[in-house]
DOLUMPA-826258 format. One record per residue (C-alpha): z, y, x. Coordinates in pm, whole numbers, plus 50000, padded with zeros to 5 digits. Layout:
<r <Z Y X>>
...
REM end
This chain:
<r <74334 05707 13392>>
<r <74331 05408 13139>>
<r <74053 05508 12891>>
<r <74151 05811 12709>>
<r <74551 05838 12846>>
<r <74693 05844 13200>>
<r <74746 05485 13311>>
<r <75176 05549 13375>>
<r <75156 05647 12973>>
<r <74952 05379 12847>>
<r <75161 05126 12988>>
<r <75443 05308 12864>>
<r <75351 05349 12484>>
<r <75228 04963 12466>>
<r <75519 04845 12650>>
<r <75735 05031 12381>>
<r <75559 04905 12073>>
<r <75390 05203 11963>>
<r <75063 05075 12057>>
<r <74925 04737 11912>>
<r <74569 04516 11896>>
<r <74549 04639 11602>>
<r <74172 04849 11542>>
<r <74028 04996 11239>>
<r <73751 04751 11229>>
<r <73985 04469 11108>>
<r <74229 04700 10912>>
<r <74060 04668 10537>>
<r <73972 04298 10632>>
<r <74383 04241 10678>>
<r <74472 04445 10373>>
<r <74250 04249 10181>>
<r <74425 03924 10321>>
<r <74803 04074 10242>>
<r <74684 04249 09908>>
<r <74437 04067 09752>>
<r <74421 04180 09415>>
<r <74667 04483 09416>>
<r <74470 04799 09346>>
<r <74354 04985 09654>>
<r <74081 05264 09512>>
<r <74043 05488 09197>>
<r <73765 05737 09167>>
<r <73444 05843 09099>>
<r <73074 05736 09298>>
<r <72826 05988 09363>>
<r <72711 05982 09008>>
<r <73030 06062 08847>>
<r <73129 05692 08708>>
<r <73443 05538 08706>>
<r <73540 05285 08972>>
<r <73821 05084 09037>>
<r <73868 04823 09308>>
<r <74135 04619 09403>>
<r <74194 04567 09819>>
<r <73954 04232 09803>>
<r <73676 04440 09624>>
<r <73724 04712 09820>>
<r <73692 04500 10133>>
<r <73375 04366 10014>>
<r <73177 04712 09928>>
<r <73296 04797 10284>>
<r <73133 04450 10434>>
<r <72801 04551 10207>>
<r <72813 04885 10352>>
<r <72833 04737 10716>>
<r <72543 04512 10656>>
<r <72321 04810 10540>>
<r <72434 05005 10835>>
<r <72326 04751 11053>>
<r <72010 04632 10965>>
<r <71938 05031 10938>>
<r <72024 05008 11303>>
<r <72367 05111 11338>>
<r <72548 04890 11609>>
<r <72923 04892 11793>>
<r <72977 05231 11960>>
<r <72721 05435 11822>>
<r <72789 05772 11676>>
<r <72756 05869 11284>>
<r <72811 06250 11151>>
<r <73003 06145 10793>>
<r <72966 06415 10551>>
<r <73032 06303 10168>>
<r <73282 06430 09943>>
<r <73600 06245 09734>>
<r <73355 05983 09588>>
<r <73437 05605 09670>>
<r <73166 05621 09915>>
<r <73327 05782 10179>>
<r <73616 05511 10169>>
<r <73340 05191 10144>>
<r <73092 05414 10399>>
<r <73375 05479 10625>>
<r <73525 05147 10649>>
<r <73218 04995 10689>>
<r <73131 05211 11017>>
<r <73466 05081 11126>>
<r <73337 04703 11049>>
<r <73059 04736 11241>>
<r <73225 04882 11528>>
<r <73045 05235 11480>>
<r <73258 05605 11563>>
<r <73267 05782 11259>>
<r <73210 06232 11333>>
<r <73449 06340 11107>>
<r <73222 06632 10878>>
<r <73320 06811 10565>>
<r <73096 06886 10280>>
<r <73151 07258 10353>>
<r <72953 07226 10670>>
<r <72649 07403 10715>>
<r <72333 07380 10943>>
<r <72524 07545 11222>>
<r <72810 07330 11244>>
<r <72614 06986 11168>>
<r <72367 07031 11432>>
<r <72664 07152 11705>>
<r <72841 06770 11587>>
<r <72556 06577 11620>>
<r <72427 06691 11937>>
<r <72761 06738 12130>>
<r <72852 06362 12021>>
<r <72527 06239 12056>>
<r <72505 06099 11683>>
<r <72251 05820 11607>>
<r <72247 05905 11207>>
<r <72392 06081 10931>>
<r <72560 05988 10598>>
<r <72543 06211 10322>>
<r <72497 06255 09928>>
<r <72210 06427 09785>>
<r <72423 06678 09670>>
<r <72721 06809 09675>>
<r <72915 07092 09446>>
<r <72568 07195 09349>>
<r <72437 07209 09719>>
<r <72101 07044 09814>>
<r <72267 06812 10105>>
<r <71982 06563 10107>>
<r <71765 06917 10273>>
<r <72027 07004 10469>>
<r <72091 06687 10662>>
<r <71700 06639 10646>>
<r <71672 06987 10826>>
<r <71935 06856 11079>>
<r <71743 06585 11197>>
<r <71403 06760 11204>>
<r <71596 07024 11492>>
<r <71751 06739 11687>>
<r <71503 06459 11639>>
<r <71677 06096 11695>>
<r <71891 06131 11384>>
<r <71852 05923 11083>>
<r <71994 06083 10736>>
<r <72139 05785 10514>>
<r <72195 05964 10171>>
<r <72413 05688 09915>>
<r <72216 05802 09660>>
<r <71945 05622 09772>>
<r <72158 05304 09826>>
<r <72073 05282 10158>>
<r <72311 05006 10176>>
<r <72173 04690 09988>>
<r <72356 04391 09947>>
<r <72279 04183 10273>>
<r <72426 03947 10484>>
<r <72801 03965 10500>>
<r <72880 04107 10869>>
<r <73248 04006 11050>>
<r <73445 04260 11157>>
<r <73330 04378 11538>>
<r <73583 04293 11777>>
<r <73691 04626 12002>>
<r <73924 04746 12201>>
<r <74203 04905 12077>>
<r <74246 05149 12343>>
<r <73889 05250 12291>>
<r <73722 05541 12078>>
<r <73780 05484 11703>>
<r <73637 05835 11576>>
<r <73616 06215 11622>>
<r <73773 06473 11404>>
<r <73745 06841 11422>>
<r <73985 07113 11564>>
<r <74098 07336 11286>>
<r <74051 07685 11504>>
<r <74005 07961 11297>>
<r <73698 08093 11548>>
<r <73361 07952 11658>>
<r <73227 07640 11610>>
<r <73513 07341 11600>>
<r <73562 07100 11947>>
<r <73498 06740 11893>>
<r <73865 06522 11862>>
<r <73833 06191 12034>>
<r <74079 05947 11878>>
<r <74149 05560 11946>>
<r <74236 05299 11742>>
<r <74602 05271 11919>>
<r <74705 05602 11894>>
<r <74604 05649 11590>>
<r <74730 05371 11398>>
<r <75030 05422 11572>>
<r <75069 05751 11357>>
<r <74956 05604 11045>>
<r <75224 05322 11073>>
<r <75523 05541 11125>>
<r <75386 05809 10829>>
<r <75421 05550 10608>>
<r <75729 05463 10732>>
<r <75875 05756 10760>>
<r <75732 05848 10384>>
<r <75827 05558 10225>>
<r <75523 05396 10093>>
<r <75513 05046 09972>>
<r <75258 04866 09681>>
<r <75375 05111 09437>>
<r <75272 05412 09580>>
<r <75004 05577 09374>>
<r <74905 05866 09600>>
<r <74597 06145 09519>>
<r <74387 06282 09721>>
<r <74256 06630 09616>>
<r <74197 06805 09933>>
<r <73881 06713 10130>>
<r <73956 06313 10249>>
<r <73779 06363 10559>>
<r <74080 06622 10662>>
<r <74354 06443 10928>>
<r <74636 06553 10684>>
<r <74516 06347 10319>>
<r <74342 06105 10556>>
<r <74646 05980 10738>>
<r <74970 06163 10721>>
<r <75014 05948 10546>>
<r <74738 05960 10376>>
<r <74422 05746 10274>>
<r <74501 05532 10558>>
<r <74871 05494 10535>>
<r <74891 05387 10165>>
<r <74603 05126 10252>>
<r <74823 05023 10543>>
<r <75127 04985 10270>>
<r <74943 04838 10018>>
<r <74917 05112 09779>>
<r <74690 05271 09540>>
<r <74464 05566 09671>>
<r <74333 05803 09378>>
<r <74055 06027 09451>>
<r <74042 06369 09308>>
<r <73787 06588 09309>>
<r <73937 06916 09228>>
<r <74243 07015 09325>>
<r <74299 07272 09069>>
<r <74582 07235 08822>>
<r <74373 07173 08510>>
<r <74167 06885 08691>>
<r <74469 06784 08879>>
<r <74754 06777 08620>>
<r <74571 06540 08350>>
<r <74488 06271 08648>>
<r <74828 06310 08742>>
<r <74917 06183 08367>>
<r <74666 05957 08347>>
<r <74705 05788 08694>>
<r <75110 05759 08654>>
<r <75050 05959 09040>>
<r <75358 05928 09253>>
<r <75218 06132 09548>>
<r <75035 06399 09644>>
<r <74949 06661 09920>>
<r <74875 07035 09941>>
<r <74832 07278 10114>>
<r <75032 07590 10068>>
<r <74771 07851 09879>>
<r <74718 07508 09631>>
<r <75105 07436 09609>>
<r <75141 07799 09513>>
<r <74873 07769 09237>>
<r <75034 07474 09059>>
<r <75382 07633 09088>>
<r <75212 07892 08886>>
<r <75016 07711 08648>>
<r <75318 07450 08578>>
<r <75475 07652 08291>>
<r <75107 07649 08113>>
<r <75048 07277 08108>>
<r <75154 07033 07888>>
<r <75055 06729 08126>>
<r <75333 06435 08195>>
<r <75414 06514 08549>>
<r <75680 06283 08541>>
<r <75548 06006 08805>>
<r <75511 06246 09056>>
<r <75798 06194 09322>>
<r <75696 06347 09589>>
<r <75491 06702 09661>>
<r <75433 06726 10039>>
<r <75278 07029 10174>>
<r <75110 07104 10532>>
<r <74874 07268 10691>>
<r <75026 07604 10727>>
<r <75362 07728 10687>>
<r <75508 07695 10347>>
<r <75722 08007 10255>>
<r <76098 07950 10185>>
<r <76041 08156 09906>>
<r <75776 07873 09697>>
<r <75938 07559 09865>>
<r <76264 07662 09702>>
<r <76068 07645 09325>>
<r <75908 07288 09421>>
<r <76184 07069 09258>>
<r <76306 07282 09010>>
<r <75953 07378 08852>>
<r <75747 07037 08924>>
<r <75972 06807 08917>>
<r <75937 06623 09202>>
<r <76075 06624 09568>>
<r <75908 06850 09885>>
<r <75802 06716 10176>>
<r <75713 06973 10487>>
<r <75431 06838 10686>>
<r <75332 07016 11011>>
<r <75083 06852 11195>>
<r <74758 06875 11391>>
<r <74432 06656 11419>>
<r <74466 06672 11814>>
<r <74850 06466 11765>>
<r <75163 06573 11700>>
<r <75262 06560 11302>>
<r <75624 06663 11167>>
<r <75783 06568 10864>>
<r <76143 06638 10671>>
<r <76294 06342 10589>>
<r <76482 06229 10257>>
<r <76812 06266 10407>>
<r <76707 06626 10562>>
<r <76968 06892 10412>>
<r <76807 07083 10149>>
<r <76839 07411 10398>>
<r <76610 07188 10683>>
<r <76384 07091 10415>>
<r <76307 07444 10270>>
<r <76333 07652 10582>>
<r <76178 07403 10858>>
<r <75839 07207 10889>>
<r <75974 06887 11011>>
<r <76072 06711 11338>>
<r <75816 06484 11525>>
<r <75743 06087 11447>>
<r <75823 05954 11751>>
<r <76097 05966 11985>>
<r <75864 05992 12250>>
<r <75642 06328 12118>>
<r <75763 06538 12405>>
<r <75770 06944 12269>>
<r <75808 07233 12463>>
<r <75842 07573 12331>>
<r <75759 07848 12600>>
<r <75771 08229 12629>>
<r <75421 08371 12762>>
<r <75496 08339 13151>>
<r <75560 07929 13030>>
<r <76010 07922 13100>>
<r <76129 07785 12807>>
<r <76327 07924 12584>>
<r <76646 07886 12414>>
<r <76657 07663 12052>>
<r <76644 07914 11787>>
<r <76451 08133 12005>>
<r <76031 08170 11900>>
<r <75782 08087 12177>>
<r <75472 07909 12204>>
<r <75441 07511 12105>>
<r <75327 07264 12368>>
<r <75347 06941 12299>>
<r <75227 06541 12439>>
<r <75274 06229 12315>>
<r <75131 05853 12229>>
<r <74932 06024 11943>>
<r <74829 06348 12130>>
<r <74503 06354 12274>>
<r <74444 06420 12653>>
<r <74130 06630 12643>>
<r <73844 06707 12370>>
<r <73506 06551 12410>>
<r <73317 06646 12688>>
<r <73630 06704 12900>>
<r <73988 06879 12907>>
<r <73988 07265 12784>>
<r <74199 07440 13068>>
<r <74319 07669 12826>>
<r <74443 07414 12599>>
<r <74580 07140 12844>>
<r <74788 07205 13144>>
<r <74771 06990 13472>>
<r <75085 06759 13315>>
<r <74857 06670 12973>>
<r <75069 06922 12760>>
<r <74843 07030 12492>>
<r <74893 07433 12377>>
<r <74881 07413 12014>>
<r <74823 07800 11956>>
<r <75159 07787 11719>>
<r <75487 08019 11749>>
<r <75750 07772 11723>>
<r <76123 07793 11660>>
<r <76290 07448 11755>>
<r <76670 07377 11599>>
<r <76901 07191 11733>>
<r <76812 06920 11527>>
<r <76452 06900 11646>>
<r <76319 07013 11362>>
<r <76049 07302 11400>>
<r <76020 07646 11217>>
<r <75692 07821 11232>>
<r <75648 08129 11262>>
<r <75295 08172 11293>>
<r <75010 08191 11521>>
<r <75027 08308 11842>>
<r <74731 08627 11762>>
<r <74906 08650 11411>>
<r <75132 08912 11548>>
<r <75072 09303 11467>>
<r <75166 09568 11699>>
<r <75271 09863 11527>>
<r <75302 10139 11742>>
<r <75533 09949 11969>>
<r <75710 09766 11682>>
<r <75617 09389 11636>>
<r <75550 09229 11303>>
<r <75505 08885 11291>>
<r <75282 08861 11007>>
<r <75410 08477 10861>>
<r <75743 08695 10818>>
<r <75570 08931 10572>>
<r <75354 08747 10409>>
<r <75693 08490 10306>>
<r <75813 08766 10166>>
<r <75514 08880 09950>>
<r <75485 08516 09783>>
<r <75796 08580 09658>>
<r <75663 08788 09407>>
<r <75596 08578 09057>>
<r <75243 08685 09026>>
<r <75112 08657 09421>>
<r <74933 08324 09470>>
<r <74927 08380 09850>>
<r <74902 08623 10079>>
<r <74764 08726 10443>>
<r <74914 09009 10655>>
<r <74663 09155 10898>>
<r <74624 09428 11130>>
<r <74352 09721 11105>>
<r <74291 09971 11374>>
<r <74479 10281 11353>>
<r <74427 10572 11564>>
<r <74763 10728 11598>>
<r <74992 10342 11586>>
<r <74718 10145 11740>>
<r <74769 09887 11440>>
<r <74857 09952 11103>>
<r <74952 09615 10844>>
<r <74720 09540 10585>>
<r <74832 09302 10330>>
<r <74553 09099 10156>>
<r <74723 08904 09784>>
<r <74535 08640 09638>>
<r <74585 08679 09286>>
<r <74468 08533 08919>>
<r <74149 08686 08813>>
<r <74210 08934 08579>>
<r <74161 08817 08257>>
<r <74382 08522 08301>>
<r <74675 08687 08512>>
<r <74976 08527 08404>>
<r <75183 08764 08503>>
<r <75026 09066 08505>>
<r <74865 09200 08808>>
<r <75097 09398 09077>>
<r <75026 09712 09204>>
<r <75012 09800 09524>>
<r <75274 10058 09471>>
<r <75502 09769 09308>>
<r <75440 09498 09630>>
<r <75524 09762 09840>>
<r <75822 09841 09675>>
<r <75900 09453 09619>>
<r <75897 09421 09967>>
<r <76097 09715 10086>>
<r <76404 09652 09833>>
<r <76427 09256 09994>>
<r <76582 09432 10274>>
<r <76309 09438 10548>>
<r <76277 09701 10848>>
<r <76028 10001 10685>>
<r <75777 09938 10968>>
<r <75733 09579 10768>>
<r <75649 09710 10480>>
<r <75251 09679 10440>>
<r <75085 10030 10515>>
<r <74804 09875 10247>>
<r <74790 09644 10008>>
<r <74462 09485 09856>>
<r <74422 09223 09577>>
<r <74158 08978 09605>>
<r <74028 08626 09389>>
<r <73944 08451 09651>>
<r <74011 08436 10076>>
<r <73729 08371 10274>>
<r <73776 08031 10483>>
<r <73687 07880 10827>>
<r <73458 07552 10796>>
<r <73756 07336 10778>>
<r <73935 07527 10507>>
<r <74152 07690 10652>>
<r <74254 08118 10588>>
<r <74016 08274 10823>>
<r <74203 08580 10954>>
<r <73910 08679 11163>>
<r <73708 08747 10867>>
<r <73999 08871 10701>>
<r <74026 09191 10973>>
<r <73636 09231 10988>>
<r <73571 09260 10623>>
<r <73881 09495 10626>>
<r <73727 09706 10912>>
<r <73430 09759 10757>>
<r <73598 09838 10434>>
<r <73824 10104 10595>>
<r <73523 10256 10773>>
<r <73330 10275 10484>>
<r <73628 10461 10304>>
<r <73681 10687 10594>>
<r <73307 10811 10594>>
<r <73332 10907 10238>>
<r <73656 11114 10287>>
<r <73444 11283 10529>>
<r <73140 11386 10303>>
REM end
C-alpha cells in the first residue's frame, strides 16, 4: 500500500497520466501565473459587500489568509473543520489552508453541535473557521461551544479578521499522493464518515470535469448550492473553472428570484442544481422577466433527475442539461454534448475515466445483465480506498470495490440509469415498488415541485406507499394545489400497475433534510408513522 491506494494501482494511474505533481497548495499560485488579470471571483464577504477579484488578487487574499493562519499556529498537515457559507471567504480561507499545507474538514453551515464535535474529534482538528453568523444563526457560540467540549481547538471567526496582512508565505511543498482534505459521506443516517482525499486523485477529477464540460476563460459559472458540497466544488465546479481560467460567481440563494436577476446581471453561462431546485426554477421560469439568455448550460446531480422535468430543461430555460451522477467518495458521471437526446434525458451519465471500473451486482454479488437493475460497485484513480480511521467492511470488499448504496441500470453504452437506493424499495404485500419509479411519475404533474414515495407499516400488506409532494405554499400556488384524489388519479391514467398507485398522498412546503442536504427518507417514514398513529388513535375514540 502506497499512501492511500494499493501500490500495483498507484503505479498504474501515474504511469497513465491521470496522476500528476500537481497539489492544491500551488494550484491558485499557477492560475494566478496563467491568468493574471482575468476575473476569477464574484461575490459577497461576510458583511454583505461586493467583491470582485481577478486570479492575481485572488491569489494574494489567499497568501494573506495563509500568513494569518500561520502565525495563529496553523502549520503543513494539521487539521481545520471549515464551516463558512458562499462568501469570498471560504474561497481566500480555503486556498490559503491549501498554501500553507493545512487539510481542510470539509463542514457545512447547516452543521450543528453534534456533527461539528464528531468532525473535529474523529480528524483530530487543530482549529476551526467560521463566521459569526450565518442565515441568522449565532455560529461564533456554536463553534465556541465546540471547542469548550473538545478542548485543543481554536475557533477563527473572519469576522474578526483573524487574518491580518503579514508576511507573504510560499506555497508549502507536499506530496501529491498525500492527504489534501476530508469531505463528508452524504448517507442519509447517523452522523457522516470522514472522506480522505489526495491531491492526485483529486485533481485528476477536476481536470477531466472541465474537460469533459467544456470550460475555458469564458466560463462564468454560479454557485448557489452550499460550495463546500463535492458537486459545485469540483464537478466541475469551484475548482474546475479556476483550473480553466474562468469566472466563479457566488450565490447565496438558490431560489429563482435571487438566482434569476444574478443570472442577468452576471451574463452566467453555468450553473448546477440539484433536482428539487431544478424543479423550482422550471416552475418559476414562466413568472420572471430576467434575461436568462447567457445561461448555456443547466447541469443537475445529486439525485436522480426525472425524465419527466429533464425533458422541460431546454425548452422552458433555455439552456442545455447536463446529468451529473456522482459521489464525494469517487466516481462522477456526466452526459456529454454529443449524448443522444434519449441518453441525456433518461440516463445520469457514463464515468470520466476509462479506467473507473463499475460493477452492477444482484444481492448474492453475480452480476447482472446491462439493462438489468442491481447494486453499483465501483473503483477507480478517483475512488477512495477506505474512510478515515480505516476501510468500512460493509462498504469495501477485499478487491477495493466501494458499494455505493445505488440501484444501477448500466446500458450498453456505459452510461448509468438510477433507479434509486438500495432501502428505497417498498414491499407491498409481495409486490415491489421501486419508489424513484413513482415518484418520476408524480413530478410530472405541473404543480408538484418534488416528490418522495415512502413506505408506512400496514398490518394486512406489510407496507403500504405513502407519497409525500412538495408543493408552493398556498397563497402563491401557481397552479393550483392538487388533490390527493387528482395525483392519484394522475398517476393511475399514465398507465402504471394499480399496486403503484400511492395508497396516500400528503402535501407538504418543505422536506426535512439530512446535514448535507440531502431528502432524508428516514425522517420522512418516522414523521409519517407518528402521523398515521396519531390518526389511528382518534378513529378509535
Amino acid at each position: 500500500m502506497t499512501g492511500y491506494f494499493p501500490t500495483e494501482f498507484a503505479e498504474r494511474y501515474r504511469a497513465l497520466g491521470y496522476w500528476t505533481g500537481e497539489t492544491f497548495a500551488a494550484f491558485l499560485p499557477e492560475a494566478a501565473r496563467r491568468f493574471g488579470d482575468a476575473e476569477a471571483l464574484v461575490g459577497e464577504d461576510h458583511r454583505g459587500a461586493p467583491s470582485r477579484m481577478t486570479y492575481r488578487e485572488l491569489d494574494r487574499a489567499a497568501a494573506v489568509a495563509a500568513a494569518g493562519l500561520r502565525d495563529n499556529g496553523i502549520g503543513a498537515g494539521e487539521r481545520v473543520v471549515l464551516q463558512l457559507p458562499n462568501t469570498v471567504e471560504y474561497v481566500t480561507v480555503l486556498f490559503g489552508l491549501f498554501r500553507i499545507g493545512a487539510v481542510p474538514v470539509f463542514a457545512l453551515p447547516a452543521h450543528r453541535r453534534s456533527e461539528l464535535v464528531h468532525f473535529a474529534r474523529m480528524s483530530g482538528a487543530k482549529a476551526l473557521v467560521t463566521a459569526a453568523e450565518i442565515a441568522r444563526f449565532d455560529h461564533r457560540a456554536l463553534a465556541q461551544g465546540v471547542a469548550a467540549e473538545i478542548g485543543g481547538v481554536a475557533v477563527f471567526v473572519v469576522d474578526d479578521e483573524p487574518f491580518v496582512d503579514g508576511d507573504d508565505t510560499e506555497p508549502a511543498v507536499v506530496a501529491p499522493e498525500s492527504l489534501a482534505f476530508l469531505q463528508l459521506s452524504g448517507g442519509t443516517t447517523g452522523v457522516p464518515k470522514l472522506i480522505p482525499r489526495t491531491h492526485a486523485d483529486y485533481l485528476y477529477s477536476v481536470r477531466e470535469s472541465a474537460r469533459i464540460c467544456g470550460l475555458g476563460p469564458g466560463t462564468r459559472f454560479l454557485v448557489v448550492l452550499p460550495a463546500a458540497h463535492n458537486f459545485p466544488m469540483s464537478s466541475p465546479g469551484i475548482l474546475g473553472v479556476l483550473w480553466a481560467g474562468g469566472t466563479v460567481v457566488l450565490g447565496t440563494d438558490p431560489a429563482p428570484h435571487k438566482a434569476f436577476p444574478l443570472i442577468e446581471a452576471e451574463r452566467v453561462t453555468m450553473t448546477s442544481l440539484v433536482p428539487p431546485l431544478a424543479m423550482l426554477w422550471l416552475q418559476a421560469r414562466p413568472g420572471s422577466s430576467a434575461d436568462l439568455s447567457s445561461l448555456a448550460l443547466l447541469q443537475v446531480g445529486g439525485a436522480k433527475f426525472p425524465a419527466e422535468a429533464a425533458r422541460r430543461v431546454e425548452p422552458e430555460l433555455g439552456c442545455r442539461l447536463q446529468q451529473v451522477f456522482g459521489m464525494a467518495e469517487g466516481l462522477v458521471n456526466y452526459t456529454r454534448d454529443d449524448d443522444p437526446e434519449d441518453l441525456v434525458l433518461g440516463t445520469q451519465g457514463r464515468p470520466i475515466s476509462p479506467d473507473d471500473e463499475v460493477r452492477v451486482l444482484d444481492d448474492d454479488g453475480a452480476p447482472v445483465p446491462d439493462g438489468e437493475p442491481g447494486h453499483l460497485w465501483t473503483r477507480g484513480p478517483y475512488t477512495i480506498r477506505g474512510y478515515l480511521g480505516g476501510v468500512d467492511a460493509a462498504s469495501f470488499d477485499a478487491e477495493g470495490y466501494y458499494r455505493t448504496g445505488d440501484i444501477v441500470r448500466r446500458l450498453p453504452s456505459g452510461h448509468l440509469v438510477v433507479e434509486g437506493r438500495a432501502k428505497d424499495q417498498i414491499n407491498r404485500g409481495g409486490e415491489k415498488i421501486a419508489a424513484e419509479e413513482v415518484e418520476n411519475h408524480l413530478v410530472a404533474h405541473p404543480a408538484v415541485i418534488d416528490a418522495a414515495v415512502v413506505a408506512v407499516a400496514d398490518e394486512f400488506l406489510g407496507e403500504r406507499t405513502c407519497a409525500v409532494i412538495l408543493v408552493a405554499p398556498g397563497e402563491v400556488a401557481e397552479p393550483p394545489r392538487p388533490t390527493a384524489p387528482e395525483l392519484k388519479k394522475f398517476v393511475r391514467e399514465r398507465g402504471v400497475a394499480e399496486y403503484k398507485v400511492p395508497d396516500r398522498v400528503e402535501l407538504v412546503e418543505r422536506f426535512p433534510t439530512t446535514g448535507v442536504g440531502k431528502i432524508s427518507r428516514r425522517e420522512l417514514r418516522r414523521a409519517l408513522a407518528e402521523l398515521v398513529a396519531g390518526r389511528n388513535n382518534e378513529e378509535k375514540r
